[in-house]
PDBQT receptor file of N, H, CA, C and O in Angstrom, charges set to zero:
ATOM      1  N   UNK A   1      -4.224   3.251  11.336  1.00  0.00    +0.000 N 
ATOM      2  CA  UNK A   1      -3.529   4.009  10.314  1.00  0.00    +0.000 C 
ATOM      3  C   UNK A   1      -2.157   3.390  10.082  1.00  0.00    +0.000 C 
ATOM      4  O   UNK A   1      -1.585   2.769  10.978  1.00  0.00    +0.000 OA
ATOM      5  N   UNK A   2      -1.586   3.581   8.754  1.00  0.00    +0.000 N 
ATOM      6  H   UNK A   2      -2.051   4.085   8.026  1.00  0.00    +0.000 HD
ATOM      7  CA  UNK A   2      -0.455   2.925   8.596  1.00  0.00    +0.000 C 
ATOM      8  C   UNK A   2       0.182   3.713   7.089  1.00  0.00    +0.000 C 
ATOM      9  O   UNK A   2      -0.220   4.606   6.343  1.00  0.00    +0.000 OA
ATOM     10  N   UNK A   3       1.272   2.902   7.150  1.00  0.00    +0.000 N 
ATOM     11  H   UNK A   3       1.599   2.177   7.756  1.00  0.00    +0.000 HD
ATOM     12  CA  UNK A   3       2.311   3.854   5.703  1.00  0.00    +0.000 C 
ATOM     13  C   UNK A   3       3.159   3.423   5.227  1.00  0.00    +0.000 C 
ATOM     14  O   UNK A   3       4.249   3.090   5.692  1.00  0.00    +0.000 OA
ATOM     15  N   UNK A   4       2.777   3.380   4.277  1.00  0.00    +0.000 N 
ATOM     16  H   UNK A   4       1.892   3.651   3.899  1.00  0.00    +0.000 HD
ATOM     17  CA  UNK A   4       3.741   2.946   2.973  1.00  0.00    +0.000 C 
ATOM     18  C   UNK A   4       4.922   3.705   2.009  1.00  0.00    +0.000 C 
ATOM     19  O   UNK A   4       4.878   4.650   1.221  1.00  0.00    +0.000 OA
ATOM     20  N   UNK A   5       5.645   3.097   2.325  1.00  0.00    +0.000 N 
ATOM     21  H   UNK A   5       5.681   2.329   2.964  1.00  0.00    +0.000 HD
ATOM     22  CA  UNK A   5       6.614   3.898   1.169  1.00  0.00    +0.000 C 
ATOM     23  C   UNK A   5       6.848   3.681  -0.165  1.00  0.00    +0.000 C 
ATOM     24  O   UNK A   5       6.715   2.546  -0.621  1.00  0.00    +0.000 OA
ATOM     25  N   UNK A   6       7.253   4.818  -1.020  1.00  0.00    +0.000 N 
ATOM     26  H   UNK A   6       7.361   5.741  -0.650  1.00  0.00    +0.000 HD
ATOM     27  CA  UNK A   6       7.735   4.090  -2.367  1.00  0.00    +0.000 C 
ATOM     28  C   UNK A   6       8.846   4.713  -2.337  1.00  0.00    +0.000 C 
ATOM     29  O   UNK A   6       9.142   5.595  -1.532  1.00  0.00    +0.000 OA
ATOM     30  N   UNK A   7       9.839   4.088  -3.626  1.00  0.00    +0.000 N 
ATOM     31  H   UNK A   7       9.598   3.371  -4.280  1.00  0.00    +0.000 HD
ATOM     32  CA  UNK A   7      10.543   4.165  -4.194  1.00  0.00    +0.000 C 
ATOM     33  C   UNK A   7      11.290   5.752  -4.138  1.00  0.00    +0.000 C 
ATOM     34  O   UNK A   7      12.395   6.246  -3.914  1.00  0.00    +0.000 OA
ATOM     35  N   UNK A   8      10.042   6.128  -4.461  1.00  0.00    +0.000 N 
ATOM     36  H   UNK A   8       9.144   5.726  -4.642  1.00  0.00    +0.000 HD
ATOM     37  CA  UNK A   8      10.340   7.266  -4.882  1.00  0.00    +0.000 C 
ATOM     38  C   UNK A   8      10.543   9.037  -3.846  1.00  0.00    +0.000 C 
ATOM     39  O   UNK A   8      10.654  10.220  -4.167  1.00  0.00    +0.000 OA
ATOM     40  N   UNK A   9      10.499   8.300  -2.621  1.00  0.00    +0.000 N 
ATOM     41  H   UNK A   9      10.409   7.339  -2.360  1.00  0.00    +0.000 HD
ATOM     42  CA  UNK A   9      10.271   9.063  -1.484  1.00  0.00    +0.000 C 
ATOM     43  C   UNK A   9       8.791   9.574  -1.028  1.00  0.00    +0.000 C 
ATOM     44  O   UNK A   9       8.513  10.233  -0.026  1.00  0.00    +0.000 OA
ATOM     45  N   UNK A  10       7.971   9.112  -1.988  1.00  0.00    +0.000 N 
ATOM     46  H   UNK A  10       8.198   8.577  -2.802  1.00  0.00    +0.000 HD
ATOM     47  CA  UNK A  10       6.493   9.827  -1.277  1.00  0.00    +0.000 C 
ATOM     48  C   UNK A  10       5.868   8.317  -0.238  1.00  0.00    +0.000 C 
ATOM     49  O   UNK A  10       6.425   7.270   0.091  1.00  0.00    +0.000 OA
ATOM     50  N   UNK A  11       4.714   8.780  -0.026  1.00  0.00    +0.000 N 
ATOM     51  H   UNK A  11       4.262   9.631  -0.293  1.00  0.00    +0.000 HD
ATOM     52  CA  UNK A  11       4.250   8.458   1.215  1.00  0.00    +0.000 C 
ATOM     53  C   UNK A  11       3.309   8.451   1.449  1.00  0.00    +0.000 C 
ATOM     54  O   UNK A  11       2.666   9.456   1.751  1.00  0.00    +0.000 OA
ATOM     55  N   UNK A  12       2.807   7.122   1.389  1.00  0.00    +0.000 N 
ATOM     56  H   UNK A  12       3.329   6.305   1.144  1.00  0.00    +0.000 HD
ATOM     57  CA  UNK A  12       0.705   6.725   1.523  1.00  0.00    +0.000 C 
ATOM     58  C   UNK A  12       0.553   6.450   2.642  1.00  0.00    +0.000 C 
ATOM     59  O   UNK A  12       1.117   5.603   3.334  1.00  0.00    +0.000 OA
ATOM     60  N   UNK A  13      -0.513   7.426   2.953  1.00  0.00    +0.000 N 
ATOM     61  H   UNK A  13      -0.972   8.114   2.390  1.00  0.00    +0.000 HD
ATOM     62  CA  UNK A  13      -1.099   7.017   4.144  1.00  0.00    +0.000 C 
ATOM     63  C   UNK A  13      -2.104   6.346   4.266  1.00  0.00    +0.000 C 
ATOM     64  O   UNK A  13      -2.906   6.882   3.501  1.00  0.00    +0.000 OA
ATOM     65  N   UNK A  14      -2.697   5.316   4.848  1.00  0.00    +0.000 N 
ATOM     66  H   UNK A  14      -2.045   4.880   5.469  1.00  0.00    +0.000 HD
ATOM     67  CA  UNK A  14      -3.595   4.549   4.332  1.00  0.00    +0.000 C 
ATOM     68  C   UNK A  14      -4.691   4.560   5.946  1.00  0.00    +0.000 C 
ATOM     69  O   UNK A  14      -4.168   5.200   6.858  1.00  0.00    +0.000 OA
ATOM     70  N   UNK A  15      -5.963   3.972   6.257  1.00  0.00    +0.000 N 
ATOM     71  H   UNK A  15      -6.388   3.452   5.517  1.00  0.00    +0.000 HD
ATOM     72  CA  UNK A  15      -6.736   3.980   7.387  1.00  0.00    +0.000 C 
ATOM     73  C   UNK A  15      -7.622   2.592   7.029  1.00  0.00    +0.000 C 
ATOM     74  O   UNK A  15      -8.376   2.474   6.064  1.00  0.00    +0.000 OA
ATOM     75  N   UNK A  16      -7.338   1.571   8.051  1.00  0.00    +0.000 N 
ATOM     76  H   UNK A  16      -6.725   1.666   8.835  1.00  0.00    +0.000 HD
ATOM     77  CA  UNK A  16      -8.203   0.330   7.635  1.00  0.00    +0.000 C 
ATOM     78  C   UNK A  16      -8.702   0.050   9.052  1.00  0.00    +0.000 C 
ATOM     79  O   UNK A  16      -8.180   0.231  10.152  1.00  0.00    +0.000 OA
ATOM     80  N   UNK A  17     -10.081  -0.535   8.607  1.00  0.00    +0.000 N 
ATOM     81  H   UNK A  17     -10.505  -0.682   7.714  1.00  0.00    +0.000 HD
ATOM     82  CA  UNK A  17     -10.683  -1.667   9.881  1.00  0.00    +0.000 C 
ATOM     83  C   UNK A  17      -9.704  -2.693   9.819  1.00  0.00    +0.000 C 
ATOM     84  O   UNK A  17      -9.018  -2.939  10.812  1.00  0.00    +0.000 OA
ATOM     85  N   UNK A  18      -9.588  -3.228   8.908  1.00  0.00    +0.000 N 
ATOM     86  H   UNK A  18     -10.146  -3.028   8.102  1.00  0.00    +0.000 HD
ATOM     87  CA  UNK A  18      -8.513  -4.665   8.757  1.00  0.00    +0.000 C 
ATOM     88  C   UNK A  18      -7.378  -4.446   9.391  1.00  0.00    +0.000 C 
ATOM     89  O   UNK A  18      -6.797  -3.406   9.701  1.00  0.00    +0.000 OA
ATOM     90  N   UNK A  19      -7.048  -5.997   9.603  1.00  0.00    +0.000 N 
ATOM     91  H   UNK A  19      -7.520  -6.841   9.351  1.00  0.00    +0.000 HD
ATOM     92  CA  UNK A  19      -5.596  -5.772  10.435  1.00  0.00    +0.000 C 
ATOM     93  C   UNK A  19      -4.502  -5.250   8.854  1.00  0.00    +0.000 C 
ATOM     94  O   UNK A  19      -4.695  -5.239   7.638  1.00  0.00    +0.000 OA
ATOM     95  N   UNK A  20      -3.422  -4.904   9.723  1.00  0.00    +0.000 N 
ATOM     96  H   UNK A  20      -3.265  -4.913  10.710  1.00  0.00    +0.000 HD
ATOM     97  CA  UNK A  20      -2.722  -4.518   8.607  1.00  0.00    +0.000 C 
ATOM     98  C   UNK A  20      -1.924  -5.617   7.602  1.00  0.00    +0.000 C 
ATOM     99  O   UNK A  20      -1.384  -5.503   6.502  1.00  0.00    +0.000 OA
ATOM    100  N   UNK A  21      -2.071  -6.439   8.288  1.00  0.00    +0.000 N 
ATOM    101  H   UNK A  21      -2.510  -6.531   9.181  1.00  0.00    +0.000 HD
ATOM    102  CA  UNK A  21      -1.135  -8.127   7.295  1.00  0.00    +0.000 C 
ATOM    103  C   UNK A  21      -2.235  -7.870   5.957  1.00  0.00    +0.000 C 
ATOM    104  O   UNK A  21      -1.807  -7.731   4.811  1.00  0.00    +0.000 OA
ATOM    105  N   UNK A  22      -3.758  -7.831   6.307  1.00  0.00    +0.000 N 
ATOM    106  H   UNK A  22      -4.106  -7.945   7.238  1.00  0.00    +0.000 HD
ATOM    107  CA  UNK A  22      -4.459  -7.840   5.485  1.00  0.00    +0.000 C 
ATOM    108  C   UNK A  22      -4.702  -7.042   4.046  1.00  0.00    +0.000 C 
ATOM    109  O   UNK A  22      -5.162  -7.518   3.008  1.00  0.00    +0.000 OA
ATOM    110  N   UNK A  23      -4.232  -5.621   4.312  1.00  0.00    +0.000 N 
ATOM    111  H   UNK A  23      -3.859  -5.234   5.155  1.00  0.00    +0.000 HD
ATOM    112  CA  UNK A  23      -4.260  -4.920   4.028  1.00  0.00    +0.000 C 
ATOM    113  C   UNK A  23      -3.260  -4.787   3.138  1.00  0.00    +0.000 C 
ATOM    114  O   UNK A  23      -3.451  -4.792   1.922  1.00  0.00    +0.000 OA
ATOM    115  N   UNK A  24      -1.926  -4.636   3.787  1.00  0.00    +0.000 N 
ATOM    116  H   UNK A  24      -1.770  -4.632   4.775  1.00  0.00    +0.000 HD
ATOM    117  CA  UNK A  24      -1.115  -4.943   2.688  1.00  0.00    +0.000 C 
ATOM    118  C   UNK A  24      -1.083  -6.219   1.832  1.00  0.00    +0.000 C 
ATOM    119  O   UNK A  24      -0.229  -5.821   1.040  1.00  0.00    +0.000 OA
ATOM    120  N   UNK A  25      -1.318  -7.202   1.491  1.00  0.00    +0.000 N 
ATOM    121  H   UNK A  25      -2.012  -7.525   2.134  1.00  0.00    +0.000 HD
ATOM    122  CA  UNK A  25      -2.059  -8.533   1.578  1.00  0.00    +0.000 C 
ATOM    123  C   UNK A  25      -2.844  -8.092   0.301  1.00  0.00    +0.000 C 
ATOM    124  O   UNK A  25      -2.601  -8.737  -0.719  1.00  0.00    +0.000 OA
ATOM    125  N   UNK A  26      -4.004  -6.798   0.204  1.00  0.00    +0.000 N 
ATOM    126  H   UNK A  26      -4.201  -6.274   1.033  1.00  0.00    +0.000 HD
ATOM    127  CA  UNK A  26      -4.676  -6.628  -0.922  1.00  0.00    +0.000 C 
ATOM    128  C   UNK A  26      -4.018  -5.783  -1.886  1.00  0.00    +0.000 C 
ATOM    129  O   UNK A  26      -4.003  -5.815  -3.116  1.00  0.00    +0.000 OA
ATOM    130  N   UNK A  27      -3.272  -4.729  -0.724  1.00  0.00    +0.000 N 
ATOM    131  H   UNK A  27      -3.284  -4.703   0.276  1.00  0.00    +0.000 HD
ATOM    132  CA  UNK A  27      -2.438  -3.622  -1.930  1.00  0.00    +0.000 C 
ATOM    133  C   UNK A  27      -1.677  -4.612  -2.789  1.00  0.00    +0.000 C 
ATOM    134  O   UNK A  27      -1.905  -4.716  -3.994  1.00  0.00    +0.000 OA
ATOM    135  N   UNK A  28      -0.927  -5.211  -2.263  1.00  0.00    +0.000 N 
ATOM    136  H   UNK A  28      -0.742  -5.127  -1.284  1.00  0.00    +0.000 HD
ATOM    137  CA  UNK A  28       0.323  -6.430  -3.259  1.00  0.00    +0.000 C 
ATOM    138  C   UNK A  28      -0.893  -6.950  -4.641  1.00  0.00    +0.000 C 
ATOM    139  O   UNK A  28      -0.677  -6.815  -5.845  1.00  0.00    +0.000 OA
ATOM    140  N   UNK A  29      -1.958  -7.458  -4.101  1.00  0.00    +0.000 N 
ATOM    141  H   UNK A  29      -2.133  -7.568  -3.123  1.00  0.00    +0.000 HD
ATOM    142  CA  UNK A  29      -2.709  -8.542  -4.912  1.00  0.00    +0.000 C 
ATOM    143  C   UNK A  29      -3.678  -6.992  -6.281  1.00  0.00    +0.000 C 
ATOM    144  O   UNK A  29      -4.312  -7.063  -7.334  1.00  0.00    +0.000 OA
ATOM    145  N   UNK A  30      -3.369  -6.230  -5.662  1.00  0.00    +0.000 N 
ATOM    146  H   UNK A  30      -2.854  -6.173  -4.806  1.00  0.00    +0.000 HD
ATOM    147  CA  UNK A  30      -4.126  -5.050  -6.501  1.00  0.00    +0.000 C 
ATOM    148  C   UNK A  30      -2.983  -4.495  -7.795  1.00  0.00    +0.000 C 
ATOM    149  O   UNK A  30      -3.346  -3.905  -8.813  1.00  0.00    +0.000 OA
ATOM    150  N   UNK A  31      -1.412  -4.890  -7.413  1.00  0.00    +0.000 N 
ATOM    151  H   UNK A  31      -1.118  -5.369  -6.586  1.00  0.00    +0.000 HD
ATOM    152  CA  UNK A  31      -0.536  -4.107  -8.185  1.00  0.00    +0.000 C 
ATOM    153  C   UNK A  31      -0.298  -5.299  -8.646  1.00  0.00    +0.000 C 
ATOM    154  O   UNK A  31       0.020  -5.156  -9.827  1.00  0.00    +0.000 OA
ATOM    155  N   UNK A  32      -0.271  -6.798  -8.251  1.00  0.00    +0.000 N 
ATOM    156  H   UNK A  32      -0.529  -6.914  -7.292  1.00  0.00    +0.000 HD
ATOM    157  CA  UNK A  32       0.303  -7.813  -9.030  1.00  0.00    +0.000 C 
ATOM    158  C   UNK A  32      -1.135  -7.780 -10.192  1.00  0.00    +0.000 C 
ATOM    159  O   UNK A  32      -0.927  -7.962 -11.392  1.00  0.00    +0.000 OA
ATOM    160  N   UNK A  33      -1.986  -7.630  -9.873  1.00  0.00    +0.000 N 
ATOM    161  H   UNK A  33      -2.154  -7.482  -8.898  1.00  0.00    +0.000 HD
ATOM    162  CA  UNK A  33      -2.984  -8.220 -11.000  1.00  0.00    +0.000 C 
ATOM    163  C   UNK A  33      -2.899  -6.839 -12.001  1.00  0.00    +0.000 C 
ATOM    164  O   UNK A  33      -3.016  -6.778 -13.224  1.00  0.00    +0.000 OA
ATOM    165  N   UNK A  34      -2.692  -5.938 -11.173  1.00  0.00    +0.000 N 
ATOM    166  H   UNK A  34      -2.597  -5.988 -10.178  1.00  0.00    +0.000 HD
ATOM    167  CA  UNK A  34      -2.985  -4.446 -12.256  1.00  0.00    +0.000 C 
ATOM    168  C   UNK A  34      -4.457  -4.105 -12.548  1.00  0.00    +0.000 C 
ATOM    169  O   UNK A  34      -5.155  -4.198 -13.558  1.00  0.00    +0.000 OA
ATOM    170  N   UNK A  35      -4.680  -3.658 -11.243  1.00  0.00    +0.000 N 
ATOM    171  H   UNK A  35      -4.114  -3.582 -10.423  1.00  0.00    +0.000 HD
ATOM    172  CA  UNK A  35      -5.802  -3.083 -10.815  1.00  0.00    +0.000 C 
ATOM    173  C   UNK A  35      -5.723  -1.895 -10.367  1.00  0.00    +0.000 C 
ATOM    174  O   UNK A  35      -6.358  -1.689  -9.333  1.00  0.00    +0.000 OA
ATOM    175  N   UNK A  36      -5.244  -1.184 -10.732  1.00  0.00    +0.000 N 
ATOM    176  H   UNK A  36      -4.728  -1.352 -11.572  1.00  0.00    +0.000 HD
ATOM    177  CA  UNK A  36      -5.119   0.637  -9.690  1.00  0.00    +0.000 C 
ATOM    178  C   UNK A  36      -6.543   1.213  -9.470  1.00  0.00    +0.000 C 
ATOM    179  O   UNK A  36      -6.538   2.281  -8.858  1.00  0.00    +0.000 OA
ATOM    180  N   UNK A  37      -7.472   0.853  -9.748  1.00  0.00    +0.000 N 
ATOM    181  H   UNK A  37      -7.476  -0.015 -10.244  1.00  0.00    +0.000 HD
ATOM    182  CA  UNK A  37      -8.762   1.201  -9.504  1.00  0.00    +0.000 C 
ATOM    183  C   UNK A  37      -9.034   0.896  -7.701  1.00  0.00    +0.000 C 
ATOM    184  O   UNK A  37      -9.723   1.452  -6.846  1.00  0.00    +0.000 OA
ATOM    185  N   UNK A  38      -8.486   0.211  -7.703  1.00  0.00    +0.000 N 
ATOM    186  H   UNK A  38      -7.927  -0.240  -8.398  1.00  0.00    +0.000 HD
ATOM    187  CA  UNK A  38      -8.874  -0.939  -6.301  1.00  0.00    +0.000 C 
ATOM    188  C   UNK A  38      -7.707  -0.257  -5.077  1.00  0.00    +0.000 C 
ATOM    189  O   UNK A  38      -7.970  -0.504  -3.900  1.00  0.00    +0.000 OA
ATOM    190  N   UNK A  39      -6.572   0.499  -5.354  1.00  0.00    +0.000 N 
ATOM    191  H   UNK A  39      -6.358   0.699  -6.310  1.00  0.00    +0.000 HD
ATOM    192  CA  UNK A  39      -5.862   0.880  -4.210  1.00  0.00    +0.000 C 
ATOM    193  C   UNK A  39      -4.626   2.136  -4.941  1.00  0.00    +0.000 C 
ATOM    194  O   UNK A  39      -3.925   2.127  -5.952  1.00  0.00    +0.000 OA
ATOM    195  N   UNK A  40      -4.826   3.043  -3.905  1.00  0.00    +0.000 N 
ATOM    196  H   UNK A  40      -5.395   3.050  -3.083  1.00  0.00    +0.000 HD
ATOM    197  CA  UNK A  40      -4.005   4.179  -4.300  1.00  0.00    +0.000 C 
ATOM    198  C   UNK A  40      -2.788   4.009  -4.487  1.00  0.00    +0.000 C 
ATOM    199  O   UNK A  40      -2.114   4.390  -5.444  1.00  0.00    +0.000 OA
ATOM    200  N   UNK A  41      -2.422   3.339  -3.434  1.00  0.00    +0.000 N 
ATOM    201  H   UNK A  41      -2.969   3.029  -2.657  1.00  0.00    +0.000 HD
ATOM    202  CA  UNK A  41      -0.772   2.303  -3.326  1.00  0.00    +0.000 C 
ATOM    203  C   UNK A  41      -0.609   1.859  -4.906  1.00  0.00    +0.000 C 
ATOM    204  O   UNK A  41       0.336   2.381  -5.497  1.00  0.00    +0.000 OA
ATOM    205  N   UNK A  42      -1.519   0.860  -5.714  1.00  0.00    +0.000 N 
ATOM    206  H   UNK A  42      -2.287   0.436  -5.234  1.00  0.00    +0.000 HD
ATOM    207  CA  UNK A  42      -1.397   0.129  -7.091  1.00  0.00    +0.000 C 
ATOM    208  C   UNK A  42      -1.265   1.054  -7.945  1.00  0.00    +0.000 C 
ATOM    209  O   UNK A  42      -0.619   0.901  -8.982  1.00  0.00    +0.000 OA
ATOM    210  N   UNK A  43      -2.110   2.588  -7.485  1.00  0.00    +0.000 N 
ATOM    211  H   UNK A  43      -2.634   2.713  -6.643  1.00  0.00    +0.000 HD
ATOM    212  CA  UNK A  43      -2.692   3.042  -8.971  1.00  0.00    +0.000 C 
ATOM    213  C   UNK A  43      -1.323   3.784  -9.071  1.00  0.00    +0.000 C 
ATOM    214  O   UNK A  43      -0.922   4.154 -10.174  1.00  0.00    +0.000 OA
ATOM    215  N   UNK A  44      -0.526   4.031  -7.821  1.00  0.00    +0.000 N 
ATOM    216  H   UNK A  44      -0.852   3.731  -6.924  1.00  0.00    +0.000 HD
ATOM    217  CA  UNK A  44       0.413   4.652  -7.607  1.00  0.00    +0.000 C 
ATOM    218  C   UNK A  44       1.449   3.977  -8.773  1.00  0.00    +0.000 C 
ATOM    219  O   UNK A  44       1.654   4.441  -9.894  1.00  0.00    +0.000 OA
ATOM    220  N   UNK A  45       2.018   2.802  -8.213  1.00  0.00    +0.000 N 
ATOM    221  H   UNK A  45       1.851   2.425  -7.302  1.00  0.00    +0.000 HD
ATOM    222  CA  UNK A  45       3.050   1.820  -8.430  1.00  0.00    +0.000 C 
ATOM    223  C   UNK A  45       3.074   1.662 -10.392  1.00  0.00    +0.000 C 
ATOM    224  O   UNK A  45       3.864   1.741 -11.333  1.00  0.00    +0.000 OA
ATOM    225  N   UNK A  46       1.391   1.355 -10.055  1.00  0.00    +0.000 N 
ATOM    226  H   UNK A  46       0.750   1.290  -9.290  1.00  0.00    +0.000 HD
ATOM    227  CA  UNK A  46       1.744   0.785 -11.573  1.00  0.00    +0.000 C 
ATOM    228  C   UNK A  46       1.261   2.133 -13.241  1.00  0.00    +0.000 C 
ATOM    229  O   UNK A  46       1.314   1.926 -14.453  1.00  0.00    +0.000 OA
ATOM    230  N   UNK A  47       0.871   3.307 -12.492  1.00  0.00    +0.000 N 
ATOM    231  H   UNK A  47       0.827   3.475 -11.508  1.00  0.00    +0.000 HD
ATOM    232  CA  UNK A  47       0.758   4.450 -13.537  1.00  0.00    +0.000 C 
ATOM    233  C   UNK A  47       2.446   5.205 -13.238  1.00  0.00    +0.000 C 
ATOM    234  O   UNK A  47       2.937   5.915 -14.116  1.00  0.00    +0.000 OA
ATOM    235  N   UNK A  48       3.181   4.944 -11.945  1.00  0.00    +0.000 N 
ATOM    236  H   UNK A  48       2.782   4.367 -11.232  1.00  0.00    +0.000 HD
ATOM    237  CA  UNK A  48       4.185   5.650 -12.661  1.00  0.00    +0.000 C 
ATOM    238  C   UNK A  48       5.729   4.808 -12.428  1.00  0.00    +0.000 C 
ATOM    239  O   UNK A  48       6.853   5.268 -12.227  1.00  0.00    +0.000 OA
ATOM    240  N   UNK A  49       5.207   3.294 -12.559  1.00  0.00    +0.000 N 
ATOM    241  H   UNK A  49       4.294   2.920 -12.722  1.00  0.00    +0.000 HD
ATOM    242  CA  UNK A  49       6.195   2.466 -12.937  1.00  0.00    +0.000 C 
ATOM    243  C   UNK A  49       6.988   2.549 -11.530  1.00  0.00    +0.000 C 
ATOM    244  O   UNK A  49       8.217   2.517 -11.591  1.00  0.00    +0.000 OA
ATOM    245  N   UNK A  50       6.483   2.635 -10.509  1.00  0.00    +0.000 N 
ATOM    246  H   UNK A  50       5.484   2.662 -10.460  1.00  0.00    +0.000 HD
ATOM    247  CA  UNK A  50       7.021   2.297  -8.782  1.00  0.00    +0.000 C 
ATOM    248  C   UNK A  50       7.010   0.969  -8.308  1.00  0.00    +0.000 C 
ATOM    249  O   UNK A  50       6.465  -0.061  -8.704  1.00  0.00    +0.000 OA
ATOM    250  N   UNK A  51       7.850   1.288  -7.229  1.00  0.00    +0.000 N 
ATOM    251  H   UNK A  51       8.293   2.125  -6.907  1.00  0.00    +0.000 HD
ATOM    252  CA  UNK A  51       7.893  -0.027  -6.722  1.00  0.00    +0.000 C 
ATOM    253  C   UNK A  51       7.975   0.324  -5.393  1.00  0.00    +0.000 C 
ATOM    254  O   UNK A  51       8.942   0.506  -4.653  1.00  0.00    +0.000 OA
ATOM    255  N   UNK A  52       5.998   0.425  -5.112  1.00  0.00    +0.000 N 
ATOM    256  H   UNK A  52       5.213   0.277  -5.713  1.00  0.00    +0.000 HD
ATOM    257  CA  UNK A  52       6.100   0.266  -3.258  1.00  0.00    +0.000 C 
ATOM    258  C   UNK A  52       6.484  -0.281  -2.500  1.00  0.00    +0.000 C 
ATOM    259  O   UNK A  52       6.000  -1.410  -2.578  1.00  0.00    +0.000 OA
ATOM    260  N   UNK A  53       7.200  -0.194  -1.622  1.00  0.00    +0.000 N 
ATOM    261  H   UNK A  53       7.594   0.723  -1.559  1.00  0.00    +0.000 HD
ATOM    262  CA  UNK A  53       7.885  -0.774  -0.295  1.00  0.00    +0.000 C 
ATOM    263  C   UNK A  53       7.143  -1.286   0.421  1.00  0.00    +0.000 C 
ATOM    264  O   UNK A  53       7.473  -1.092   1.591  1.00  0.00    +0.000 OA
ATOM    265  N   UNK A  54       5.965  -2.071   0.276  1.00  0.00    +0.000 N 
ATOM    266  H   UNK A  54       5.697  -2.229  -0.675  1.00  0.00    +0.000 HD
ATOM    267  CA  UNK A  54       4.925  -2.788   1.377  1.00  0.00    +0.000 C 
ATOM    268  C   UNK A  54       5.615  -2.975   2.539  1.00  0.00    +0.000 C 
ATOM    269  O   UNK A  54       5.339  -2.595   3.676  1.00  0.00    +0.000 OA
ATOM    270  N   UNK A  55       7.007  -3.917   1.924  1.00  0.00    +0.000 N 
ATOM    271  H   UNK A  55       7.231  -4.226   0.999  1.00  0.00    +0.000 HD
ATOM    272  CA  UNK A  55       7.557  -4.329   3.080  1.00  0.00    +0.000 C 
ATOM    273  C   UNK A  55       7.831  -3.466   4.146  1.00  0.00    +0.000 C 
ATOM    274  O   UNK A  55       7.866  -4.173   5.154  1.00  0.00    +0.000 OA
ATOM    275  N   UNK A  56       8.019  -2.433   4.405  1.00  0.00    +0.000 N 
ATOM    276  H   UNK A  56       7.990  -1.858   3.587  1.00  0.00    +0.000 HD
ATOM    277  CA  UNK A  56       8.355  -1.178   5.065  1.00  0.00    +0.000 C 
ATOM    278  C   UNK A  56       7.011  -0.484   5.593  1.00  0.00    +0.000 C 
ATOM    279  O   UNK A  56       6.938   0.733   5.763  1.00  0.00    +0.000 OA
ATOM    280  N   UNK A  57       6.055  -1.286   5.814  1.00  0.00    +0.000 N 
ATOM    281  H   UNK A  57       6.114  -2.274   5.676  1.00  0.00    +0.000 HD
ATOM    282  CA  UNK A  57       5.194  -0.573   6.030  1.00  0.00    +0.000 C 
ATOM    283  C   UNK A  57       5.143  -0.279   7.725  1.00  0.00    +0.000 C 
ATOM    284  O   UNK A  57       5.774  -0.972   8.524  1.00  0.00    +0.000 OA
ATOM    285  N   UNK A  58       4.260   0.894   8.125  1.00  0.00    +0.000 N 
ATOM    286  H   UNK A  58       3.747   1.457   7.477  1.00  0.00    +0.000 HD
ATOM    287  CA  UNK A  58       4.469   1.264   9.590  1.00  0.00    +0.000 C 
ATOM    288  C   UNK A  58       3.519   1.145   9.444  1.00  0.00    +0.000 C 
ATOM    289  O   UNK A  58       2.851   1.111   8.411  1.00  0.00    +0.000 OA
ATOM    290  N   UNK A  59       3.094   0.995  11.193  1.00  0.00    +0.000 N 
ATOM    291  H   UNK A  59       3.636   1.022  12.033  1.00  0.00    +0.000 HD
ATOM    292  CA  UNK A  59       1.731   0.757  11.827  1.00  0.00    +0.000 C 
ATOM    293  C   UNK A  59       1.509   2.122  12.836  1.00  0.00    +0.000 C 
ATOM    294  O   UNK A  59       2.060   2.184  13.935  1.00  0.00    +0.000 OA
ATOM    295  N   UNK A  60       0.803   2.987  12.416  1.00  0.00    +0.000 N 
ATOM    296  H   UNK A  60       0.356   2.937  11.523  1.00  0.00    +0.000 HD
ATOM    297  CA  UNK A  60       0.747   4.472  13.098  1.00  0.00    +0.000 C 
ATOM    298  C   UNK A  60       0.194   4.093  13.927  1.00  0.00    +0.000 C 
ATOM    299  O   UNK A  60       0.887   3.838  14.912  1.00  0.00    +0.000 OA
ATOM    300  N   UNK A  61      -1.235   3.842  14.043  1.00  0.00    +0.000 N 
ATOM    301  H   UNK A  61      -1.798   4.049  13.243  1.00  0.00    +0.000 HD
ATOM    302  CA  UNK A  61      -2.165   3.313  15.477  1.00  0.00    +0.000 C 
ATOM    303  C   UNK A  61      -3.408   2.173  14.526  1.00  0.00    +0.000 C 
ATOM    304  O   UNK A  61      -3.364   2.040  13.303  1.00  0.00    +0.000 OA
ATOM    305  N   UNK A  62      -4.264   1.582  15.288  1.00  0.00    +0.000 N 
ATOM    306  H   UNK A  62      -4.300   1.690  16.282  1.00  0.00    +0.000 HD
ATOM    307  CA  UNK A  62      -4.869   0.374  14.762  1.00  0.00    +0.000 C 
ATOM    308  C   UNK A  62      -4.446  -0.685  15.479  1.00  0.00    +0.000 C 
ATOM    309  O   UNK A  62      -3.774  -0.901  16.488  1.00  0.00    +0.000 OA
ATOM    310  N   UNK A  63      -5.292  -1.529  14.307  1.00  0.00    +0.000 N 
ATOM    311  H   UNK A  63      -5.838  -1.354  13.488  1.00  0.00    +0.000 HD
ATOM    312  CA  UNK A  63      -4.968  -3.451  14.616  1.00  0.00    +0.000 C 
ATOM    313  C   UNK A  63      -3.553  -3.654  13.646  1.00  0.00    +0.000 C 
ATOM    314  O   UNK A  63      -3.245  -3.306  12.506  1.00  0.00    +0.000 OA
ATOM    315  N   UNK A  64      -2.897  -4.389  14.714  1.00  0.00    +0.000 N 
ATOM    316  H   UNK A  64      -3.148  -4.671  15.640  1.00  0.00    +0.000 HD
ATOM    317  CA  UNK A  64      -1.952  -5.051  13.541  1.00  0.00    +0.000 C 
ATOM    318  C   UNK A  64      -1.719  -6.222  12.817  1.00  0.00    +0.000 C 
ATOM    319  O   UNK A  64      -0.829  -6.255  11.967  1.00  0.00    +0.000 OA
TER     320      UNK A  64
C-alpha cells in the first residue's frame, strides 16, 4: 500500500503487487499521455487540472 498526494490536500491511496518505483512509473506515464481511464491518480490530476505529488509518495507496507 502506498500514497499519494495532490496539490490539493486530498489523498490516494493506492494497493499494488508491483514494486512501488513501478507504479508510480505508470501513474506519471498515465497523466503525461492523458489517460485517466488507466489510474485514479491521472483521472484525478488531469479532470481537475492537479498536480500530483508522485514525488511524495509513501510506502505504507509492500515491496518497495
Amino acid at each position: 500500500m502506498y500514497r499519494i498526494p495532490c496539490e490539493c490536500g486530498k489523498i490516494y491511496i493506492g494497493k499494488s503487487g508491483q514494486s512501488i518505483q513501478l507504479r508510480i512509473s505508470e501513474h506519471n506515464r498515465h497523466i503525461r499521455l492523458a489517460k485517466p481511464e488507466k489510474s485514479a491518480v491521472g483521472e484525478h490530476s488531469i479532470n481537475n487540472d492537479h498536480i500530483s505529488k508522485l514525488q511524495d509518495t509513501k510506502l505504507l507496507s509492500g515491496k518497495t
